[in-house]
C-alpha positions in Angstrom: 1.8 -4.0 5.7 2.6 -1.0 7.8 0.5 2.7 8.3 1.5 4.6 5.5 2.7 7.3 8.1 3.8 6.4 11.2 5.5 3.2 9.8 3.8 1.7 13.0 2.1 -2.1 12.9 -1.3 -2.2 11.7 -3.9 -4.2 13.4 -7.2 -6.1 12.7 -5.0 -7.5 9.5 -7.8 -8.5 7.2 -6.6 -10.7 3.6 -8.8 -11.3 1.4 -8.6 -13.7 -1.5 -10.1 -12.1 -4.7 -9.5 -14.8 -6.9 -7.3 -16.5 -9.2 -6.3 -14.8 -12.5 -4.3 -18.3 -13.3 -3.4 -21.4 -11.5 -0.1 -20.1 -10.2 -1.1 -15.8 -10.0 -2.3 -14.9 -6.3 -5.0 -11.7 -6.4 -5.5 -10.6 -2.8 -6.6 -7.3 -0.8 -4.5 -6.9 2.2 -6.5 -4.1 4.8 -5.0 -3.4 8.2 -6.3 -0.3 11.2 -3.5 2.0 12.5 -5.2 2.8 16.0 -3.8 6.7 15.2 -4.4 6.8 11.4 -7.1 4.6 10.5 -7.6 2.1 8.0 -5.5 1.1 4.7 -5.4 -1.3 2.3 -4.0 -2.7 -0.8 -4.4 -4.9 -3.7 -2.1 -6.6 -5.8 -2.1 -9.4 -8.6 1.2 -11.4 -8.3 3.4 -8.4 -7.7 3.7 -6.2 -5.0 0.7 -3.8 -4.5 1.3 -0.2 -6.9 0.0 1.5 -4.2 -1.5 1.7 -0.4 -4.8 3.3 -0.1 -6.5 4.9 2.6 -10.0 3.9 3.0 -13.2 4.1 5.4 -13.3 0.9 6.4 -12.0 -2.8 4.8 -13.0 -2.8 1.6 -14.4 0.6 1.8 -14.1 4.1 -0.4 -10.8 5.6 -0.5 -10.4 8.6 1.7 -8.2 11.8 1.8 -5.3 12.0 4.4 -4.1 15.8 4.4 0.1 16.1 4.6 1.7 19.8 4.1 -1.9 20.8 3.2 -2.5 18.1 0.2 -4.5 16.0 -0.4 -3.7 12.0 -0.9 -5.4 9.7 -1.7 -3.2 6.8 -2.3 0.6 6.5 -1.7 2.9 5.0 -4.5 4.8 1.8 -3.2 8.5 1.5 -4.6 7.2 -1.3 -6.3 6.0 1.7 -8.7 8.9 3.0 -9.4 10.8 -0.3 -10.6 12.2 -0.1 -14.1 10.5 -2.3 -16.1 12.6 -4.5 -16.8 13.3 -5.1 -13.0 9.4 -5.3 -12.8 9.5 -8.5 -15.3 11.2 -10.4 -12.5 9.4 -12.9 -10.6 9.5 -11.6 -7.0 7.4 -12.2 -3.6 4.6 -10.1 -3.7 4.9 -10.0 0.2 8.0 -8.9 0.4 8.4 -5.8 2.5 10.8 -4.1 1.0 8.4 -3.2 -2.1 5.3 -2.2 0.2 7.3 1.0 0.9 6.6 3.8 0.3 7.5 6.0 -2.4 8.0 9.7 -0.7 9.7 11.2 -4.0 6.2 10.3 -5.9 4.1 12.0 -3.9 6.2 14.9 -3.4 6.5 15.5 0.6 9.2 14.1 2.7 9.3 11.1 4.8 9.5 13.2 7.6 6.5 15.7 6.8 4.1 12.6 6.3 4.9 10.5 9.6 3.7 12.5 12.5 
């Protein structure tokens, strides 16, 4: 898991272990500080995580971040916008490539959200 913004490491990496939903189906919270941005997290259930959320603190409430003068309060993974019929596929739920984020969603640039 990386800041949401600066793409820079997080630290004080925090996983959590929710539970199982079956035998074989991991359900974790992942929660990590950026020292510039502060603290994010996110939860997933077998697949990659939907979407990173700021919050307070680990396991905290989600907070606002402002970008171009809007408001977000969580930021749409790719792993959103997978076709369903890609999302049916068994995958690593770690793998980085899904915990990206999905600019296009939210409806700033790349550019205009890491600064």
């Amino acid at each position: 898991m990386r800041c949401p913004l600066c793409d820079g490491r997080l630290n004080h990496i925090q996983v959590r272990n929710i539970g199982d939903v079956t035998a074989s189906i991991l359900w974790q919270m992942h929660t990590g500080e950026c020292p510039i941005h502060g603290w994010f997290q996110a939860e997933f259930v077998g697949k990659p995580p939907r979407e990173v959320f700021p919050v307070d603190r680990p396991a905290g409430n989600a907070r606002k971040v402002l970008i171009d003068g809007r408001e977000i309060f969580s930021f749409p993974t790719v792993w959103n916008s997978v076709d369903v019929k890609d999302a049916r596929q068994k995958v690593d739920p770690l793998d980085p490539r899904y915990w990206q984020i999905d600019w296009k969603q939210i409806g700033v640039s790349a550019r205009n959200g890491r600064r």
